[in-house]
C-alpha positions as CSV (number, residue, x, y, z in Angstrom):
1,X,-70.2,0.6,-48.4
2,X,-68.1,-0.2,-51.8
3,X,-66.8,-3.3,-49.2
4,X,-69.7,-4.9,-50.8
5,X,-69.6,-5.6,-54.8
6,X,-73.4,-7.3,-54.0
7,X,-76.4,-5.9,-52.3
8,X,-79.5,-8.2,-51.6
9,X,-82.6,-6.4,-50.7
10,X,-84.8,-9.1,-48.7
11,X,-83.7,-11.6,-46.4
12,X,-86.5,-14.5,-47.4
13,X,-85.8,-17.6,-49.0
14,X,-85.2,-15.9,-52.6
15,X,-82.6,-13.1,-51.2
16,X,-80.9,-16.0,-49.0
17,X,-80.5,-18.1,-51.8
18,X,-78.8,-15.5,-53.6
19,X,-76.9,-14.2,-51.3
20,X,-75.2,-17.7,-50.6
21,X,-74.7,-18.2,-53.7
22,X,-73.0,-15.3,-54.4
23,X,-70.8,-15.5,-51.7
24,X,-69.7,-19.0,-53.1
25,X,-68.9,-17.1,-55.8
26,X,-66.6,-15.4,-54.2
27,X,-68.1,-12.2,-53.7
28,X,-68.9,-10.3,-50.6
29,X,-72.4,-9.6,-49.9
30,X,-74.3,-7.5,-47.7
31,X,-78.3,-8.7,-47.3
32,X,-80.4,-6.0,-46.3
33,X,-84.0,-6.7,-44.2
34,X,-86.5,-4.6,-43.1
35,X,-88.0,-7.5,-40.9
36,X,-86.5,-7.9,-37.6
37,X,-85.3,-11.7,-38.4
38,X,-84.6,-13.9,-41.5
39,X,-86.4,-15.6,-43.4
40,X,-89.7,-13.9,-44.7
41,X,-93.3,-15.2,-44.9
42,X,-91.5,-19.0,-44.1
43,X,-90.1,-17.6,-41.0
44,X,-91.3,-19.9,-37.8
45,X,-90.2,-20.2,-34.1
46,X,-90.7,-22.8,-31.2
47,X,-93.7,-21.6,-29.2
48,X,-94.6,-21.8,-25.4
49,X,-96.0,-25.5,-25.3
50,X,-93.0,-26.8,-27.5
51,X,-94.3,-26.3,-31.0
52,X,-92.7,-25.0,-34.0
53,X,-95.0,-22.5,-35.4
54,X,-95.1,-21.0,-39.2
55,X,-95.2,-17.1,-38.6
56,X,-97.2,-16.0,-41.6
57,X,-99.4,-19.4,-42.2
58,X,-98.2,-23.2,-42.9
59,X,-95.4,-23.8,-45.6
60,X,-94.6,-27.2,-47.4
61,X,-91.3,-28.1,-49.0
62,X,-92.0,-30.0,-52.3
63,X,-90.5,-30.3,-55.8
64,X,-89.6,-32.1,-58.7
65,X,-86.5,-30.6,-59.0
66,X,-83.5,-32.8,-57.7
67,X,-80.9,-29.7,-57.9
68,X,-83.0,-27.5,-55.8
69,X,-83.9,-30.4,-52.9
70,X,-80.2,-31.6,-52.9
71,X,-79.4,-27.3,-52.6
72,X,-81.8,-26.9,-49.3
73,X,-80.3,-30.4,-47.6
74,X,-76.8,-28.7,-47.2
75,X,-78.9,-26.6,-44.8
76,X,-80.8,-28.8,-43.4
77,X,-82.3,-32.1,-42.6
78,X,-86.0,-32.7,-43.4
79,X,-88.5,-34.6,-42.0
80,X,-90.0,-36.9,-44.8
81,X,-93.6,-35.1,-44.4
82,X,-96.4,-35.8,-46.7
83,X,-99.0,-33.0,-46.7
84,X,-102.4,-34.4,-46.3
85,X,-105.9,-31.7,-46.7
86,X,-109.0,-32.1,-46.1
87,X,-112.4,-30.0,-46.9
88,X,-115.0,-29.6,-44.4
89,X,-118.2,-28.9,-46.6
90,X,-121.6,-30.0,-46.2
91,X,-121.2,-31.2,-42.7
92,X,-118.3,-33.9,-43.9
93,X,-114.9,-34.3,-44.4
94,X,-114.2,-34.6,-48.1
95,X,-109.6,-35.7,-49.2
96,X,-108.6,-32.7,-50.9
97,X,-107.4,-32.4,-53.4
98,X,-110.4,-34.2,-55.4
99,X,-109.3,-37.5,-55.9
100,X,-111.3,-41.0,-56.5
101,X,-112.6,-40.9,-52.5
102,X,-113.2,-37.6,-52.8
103,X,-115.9,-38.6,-56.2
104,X,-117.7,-41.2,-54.5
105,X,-118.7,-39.6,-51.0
106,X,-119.3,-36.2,-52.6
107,X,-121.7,-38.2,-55.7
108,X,-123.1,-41.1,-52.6
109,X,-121.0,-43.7,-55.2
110,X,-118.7,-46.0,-55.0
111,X,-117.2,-46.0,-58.9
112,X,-114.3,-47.8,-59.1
113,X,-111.0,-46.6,-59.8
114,X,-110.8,-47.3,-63.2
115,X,-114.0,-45.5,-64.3
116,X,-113.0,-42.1,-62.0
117,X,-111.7,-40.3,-65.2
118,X,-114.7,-40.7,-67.5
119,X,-116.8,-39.6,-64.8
120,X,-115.2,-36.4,-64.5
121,X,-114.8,-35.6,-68.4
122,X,-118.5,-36.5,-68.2
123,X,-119.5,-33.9,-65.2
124,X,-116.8,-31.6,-67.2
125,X,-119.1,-32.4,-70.4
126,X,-122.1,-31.7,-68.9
127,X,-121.1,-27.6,-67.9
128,X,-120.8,-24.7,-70.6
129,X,-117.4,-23.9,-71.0
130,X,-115.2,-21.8,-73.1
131,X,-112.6,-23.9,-75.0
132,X,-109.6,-22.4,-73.8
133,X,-110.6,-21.9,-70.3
134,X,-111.2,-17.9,-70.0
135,X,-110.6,-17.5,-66.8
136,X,-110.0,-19.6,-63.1
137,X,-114.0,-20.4,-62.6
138,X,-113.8,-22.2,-66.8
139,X,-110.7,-23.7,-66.1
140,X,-111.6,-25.8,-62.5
141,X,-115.2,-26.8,-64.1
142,X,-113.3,-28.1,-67.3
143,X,-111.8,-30.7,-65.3
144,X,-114.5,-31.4,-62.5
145,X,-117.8,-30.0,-63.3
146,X,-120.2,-27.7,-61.6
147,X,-121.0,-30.0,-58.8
148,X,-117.4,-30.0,-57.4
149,X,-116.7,-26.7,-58.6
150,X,-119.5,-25.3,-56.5
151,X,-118.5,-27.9,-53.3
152,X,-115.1,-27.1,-53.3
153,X,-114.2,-23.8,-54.9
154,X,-116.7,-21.5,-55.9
155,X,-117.1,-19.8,-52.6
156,X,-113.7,-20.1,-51.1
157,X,-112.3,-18.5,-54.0
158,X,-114.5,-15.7,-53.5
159,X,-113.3,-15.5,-49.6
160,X,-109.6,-15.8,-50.4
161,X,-109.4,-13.3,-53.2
162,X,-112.4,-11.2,-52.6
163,X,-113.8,-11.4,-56.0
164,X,-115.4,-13.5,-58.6
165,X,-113.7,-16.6,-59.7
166,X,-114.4,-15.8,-63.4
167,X,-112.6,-12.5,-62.9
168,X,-109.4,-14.5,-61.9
169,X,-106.5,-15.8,-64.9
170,X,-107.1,-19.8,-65.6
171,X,-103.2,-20.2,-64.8
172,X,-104.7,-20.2,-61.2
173,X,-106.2,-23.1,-61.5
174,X,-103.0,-24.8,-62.7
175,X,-102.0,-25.0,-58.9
176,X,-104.7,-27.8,-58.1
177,X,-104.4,-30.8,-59.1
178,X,-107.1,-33.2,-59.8
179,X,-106.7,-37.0,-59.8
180,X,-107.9,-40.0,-61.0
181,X,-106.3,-42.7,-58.3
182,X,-106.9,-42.6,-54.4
183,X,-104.1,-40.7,-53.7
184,X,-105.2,-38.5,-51.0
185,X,-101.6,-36.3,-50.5
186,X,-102.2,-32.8,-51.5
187,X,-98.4,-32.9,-53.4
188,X,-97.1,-36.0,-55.8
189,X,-93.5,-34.6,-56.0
190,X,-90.9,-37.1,-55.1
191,X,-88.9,-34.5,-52.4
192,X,-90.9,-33.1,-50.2
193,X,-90.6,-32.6,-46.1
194,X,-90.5,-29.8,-43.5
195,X,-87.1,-28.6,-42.3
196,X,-86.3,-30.7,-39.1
197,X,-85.4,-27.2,-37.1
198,X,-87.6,-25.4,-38.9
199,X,-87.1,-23.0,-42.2
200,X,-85.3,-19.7,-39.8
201,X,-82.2,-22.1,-38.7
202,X,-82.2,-23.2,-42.3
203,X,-82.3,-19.9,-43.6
204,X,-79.9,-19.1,-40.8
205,X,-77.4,-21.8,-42.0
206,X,-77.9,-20.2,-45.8
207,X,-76.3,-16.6,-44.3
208,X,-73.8,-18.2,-42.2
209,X,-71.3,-17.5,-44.7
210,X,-67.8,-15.1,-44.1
211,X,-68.1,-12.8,-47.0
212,X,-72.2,-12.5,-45.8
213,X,-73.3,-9.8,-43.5
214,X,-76.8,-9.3,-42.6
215,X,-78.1,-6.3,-41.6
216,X,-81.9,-6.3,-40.0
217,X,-84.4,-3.6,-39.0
218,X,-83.1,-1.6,-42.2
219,X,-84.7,-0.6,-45.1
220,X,-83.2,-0.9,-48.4
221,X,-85.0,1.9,-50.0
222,X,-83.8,4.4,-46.9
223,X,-79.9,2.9,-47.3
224,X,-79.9,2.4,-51.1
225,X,-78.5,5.9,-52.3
226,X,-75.2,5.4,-49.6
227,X,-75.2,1.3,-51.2
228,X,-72.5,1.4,-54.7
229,X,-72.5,-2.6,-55.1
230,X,-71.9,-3.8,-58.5
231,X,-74.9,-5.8,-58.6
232,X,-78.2,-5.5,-56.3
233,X,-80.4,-8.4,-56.1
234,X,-83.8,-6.8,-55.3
235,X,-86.4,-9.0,-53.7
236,X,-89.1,-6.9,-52.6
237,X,-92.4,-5.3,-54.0
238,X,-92.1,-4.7,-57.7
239,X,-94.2,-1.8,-58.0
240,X,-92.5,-0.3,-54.8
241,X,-89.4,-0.2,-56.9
242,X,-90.3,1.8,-59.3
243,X,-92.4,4.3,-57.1
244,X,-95.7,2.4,-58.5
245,X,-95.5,4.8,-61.7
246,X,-98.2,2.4,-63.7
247,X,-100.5,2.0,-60.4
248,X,-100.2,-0.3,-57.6
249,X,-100.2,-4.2,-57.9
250,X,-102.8,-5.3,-56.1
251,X,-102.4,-8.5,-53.0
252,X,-104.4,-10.1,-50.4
253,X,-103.5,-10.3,-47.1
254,X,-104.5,-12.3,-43.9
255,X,-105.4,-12.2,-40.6
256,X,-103.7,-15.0,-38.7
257,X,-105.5,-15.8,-35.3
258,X,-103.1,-18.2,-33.1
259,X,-104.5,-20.4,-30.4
260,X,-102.7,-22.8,-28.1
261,X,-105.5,-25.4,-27.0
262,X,-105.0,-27.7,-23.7
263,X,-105.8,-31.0,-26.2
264,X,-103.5,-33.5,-27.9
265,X,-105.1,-32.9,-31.3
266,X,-107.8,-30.6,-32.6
267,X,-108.7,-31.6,-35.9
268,X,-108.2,-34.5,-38.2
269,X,-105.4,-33.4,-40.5
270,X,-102.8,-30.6,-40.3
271,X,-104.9,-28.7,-42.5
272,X,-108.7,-28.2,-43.1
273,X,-110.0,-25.9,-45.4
274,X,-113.5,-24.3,-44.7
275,X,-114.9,-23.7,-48.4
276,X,-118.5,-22.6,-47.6
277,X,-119.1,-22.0,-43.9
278,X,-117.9,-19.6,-41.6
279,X,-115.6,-16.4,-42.4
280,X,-112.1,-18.5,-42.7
281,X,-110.7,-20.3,-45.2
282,X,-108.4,-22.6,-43.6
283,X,-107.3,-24.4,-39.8
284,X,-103.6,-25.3,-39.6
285,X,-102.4,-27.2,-36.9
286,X,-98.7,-27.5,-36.8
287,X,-98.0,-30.7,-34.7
288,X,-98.2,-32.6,-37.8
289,X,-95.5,-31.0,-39.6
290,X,-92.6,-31.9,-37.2
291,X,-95.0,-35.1,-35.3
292,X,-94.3,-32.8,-32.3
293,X,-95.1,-34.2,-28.7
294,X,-96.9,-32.0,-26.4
295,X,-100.1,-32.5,-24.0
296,X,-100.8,-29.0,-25.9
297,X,-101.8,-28.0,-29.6
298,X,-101.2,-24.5,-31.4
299,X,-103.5,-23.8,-34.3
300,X,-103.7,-20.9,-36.9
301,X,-107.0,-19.8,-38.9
302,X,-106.8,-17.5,-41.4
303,X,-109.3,-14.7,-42.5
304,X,-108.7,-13.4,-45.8
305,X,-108.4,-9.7,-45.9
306,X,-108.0,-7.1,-49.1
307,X,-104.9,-5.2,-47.1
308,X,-101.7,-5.8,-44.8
309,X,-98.9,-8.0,-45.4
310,X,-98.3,-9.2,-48.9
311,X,-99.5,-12.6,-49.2
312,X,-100.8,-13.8,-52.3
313,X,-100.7,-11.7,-55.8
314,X,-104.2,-11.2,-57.4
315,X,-104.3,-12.7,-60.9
316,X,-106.9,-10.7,-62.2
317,X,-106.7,-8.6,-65.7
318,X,-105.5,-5.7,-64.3
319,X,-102.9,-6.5,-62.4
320,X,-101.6,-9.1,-65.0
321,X,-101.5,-5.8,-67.5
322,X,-99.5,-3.8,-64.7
323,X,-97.0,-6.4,-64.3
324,X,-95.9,-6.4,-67.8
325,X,-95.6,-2.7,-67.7
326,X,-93.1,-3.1,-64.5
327,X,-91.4,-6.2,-65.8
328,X,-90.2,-4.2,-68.8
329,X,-88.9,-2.1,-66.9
330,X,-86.9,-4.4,-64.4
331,X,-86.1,-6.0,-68.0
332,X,-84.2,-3.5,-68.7
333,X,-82.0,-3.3,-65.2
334,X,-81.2,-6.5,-65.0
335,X,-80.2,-5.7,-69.1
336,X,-77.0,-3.7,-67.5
337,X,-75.5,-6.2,-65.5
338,X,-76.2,-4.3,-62.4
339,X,-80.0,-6.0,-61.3
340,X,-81.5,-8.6,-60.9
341,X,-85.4,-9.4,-59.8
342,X,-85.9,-12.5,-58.2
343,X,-88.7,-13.8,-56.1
344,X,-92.6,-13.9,-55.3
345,X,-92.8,-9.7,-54.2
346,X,-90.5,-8.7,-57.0
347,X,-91.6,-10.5,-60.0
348,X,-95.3,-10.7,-58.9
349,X,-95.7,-14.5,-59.7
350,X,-97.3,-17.0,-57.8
351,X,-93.9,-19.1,-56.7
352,X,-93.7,-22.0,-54.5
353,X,-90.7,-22.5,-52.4
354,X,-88.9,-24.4,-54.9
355,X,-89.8,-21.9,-57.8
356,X,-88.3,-19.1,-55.5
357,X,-85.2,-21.2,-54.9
358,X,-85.2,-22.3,-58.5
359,X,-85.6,-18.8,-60.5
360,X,-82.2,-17.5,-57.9
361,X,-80.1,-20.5,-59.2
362,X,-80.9,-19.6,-62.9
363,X,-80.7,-16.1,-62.7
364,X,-77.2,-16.3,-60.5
365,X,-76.1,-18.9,-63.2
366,X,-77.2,-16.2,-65.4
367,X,-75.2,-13.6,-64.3
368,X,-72.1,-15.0,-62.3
């Protein structure tokens, strides 16, 4: 296979991304997925009742960086979607993230605008913690206080991760923002929408390149000795790739449970997150994404579980010391000119879709 000077290992958003633009480049590339179709975890398709589903749980294009939005438009058109959340707790809807509507109904007070800030430094205040932040549980009450902390987070962190909040890193928290207006989005960034044929034809429309060939069904690991590329993009699980020598890197996994419903609409927002009650932790329903007309609606609720597919990384101690051990070691592949290690799986960080489609562009830049 030396017809190929570039091997990509994973066919999601970060392996696409590289593969296109290394065929810009010039260079033929061969992308290799295990997986059946493109993609990865943003893979989706157009169900029965004539709505796009998200395969592995709902995904949101949003950045602040004009280079990567402007990158994704040559592949598609997006709908200009604006994610709202909300958070069923106590019996009531609560806007999610916290934000000034979110204060009053969950204090019974109706504080102006103005005076939202003070009264969170003062619940913040009023709670015993560590200055840093230690860990994820310090971090959230150092910006809201044990009352929200306790409404909103406390218990779903324990469902989704399956652990103790204060046993999680405080760069965790850095996902959630907190605000002091009424804005009741989930993101602020100025691009952000949902691919208007969903993210497999974009991802599709990334590979649909002459000097890309795309083999599915295949594993890299079971091909890779017959493979002689000059350089390898490697996408999947870090610790995999180096035949988890320092231990396994630990992730959580889901059980998606789909349901088509014979109703317009089954819950207020496209997605409601279940912090305290019941087993889940959170109800999509995907007619928002795309405004979608059907007499049906398809939902998805997801119960966190500690095996399966690869969904989230666990920020814990351990893990955080493991990846450092493995990251030296990609270190020094990519150090030859012959790797690189791009993406969620195979640099164990926490990436949105723009991060993912950002760290590709750098590291290409990089190289090439």
């Amino acid at each position: 296979m030396r017809a190929f000077k570039a091997v990509v290992a994973g066919a999601g958003l970060a392996g696409a991304t590289a593969a296109r633009l290394l065929a810009e480049k010039g260079i033929r590339t061969l992308v290799v997925e295990k997986l059946r179709h493109v993609a990865g975890h943003c893979h989706d398709y157009r169900n029965e009742a004539g709505i796009t589903i998200h395969t592995y749980g709902p995904h949101i294009f949003h950045t602040t960086d004009k280079a990567v939005w402007e990158f994704v438009q040559r592949f598609s058109s997006f709908r200009n979607y604006q994610h709202r959340v909300l958070s069923y707790a106590e019996g009531q809807f609560f806007t999610f993230p916290i934000n000034a509507d979110t204060i009053n109904q969950a204090f019974g007070l109706t504080l102006p605008v103005q005076e939202t800030a003070a009264f969170l430094a003062e619940q913040a205040a009023k709670a015993s913690v560590p200055q840093p932040p230690r860990n994820f549980r310090d971090a959230i009450v150092a910006q809201v206080g044990e009352r929200l902390y306790s409404l909103f987070f406390e218990h779903y962190t324990r469902k989704q991760w399956g652990r103790d909040p204060s046993l999680l890193s405080d760069e965790l928290a850095s996902r959630i923002p907190v605000r002091a207006n009424r804005d009741d989005r989930y993101f602020a960034d100025p691009y952000q929408g949902i691919p208007e044929h969903g993210y497999t034809a974009m991802v599709e429309a990334m590979l649909d390149h002459p000097l890309i060939s795309v083999m599915l069904g295949a594993d890299w690991f079971e091909l890779k000795e017959d493979l002689d590329p000059d350089l390898t993009v490697y996408t999947g699980l870090l610790d995999r790739m180096f035949d988890f020598r320092h231990g396994r890197l630990e992730y959580r996994s889901l059980d998606l449970v789909f349901r088509t419903l014979d109703m317009e609409r089954y819950q207020p927002a496209a997605v409601v997150n279940y912090p305290n009650d019941y087993d889940w932790t959170r109800i999509t329903e995907f007619k928002y994404f795309l405004d979608e007309k059907s007499p049906r609606t398809t939902i998805c609720i997801e119960y966190p579980k500690p095996e399966g597919e690869p969904f989230y990384i666990v920020p814990d101690q351990n893990n955080t010391e493991r990846r450092a051990r493995y990251m030296e070691e990609a270190a020094r592949l990519e150090a030859t000119g012959r790797w690189l290690f791009i993406g969620r799986l195979a640099e164990y960080r926490y990436y949105n879709m723009d991060q993912v489609i950002s760290a590709a562009m750098k590291k290409l830049a990089a190289r090439c």
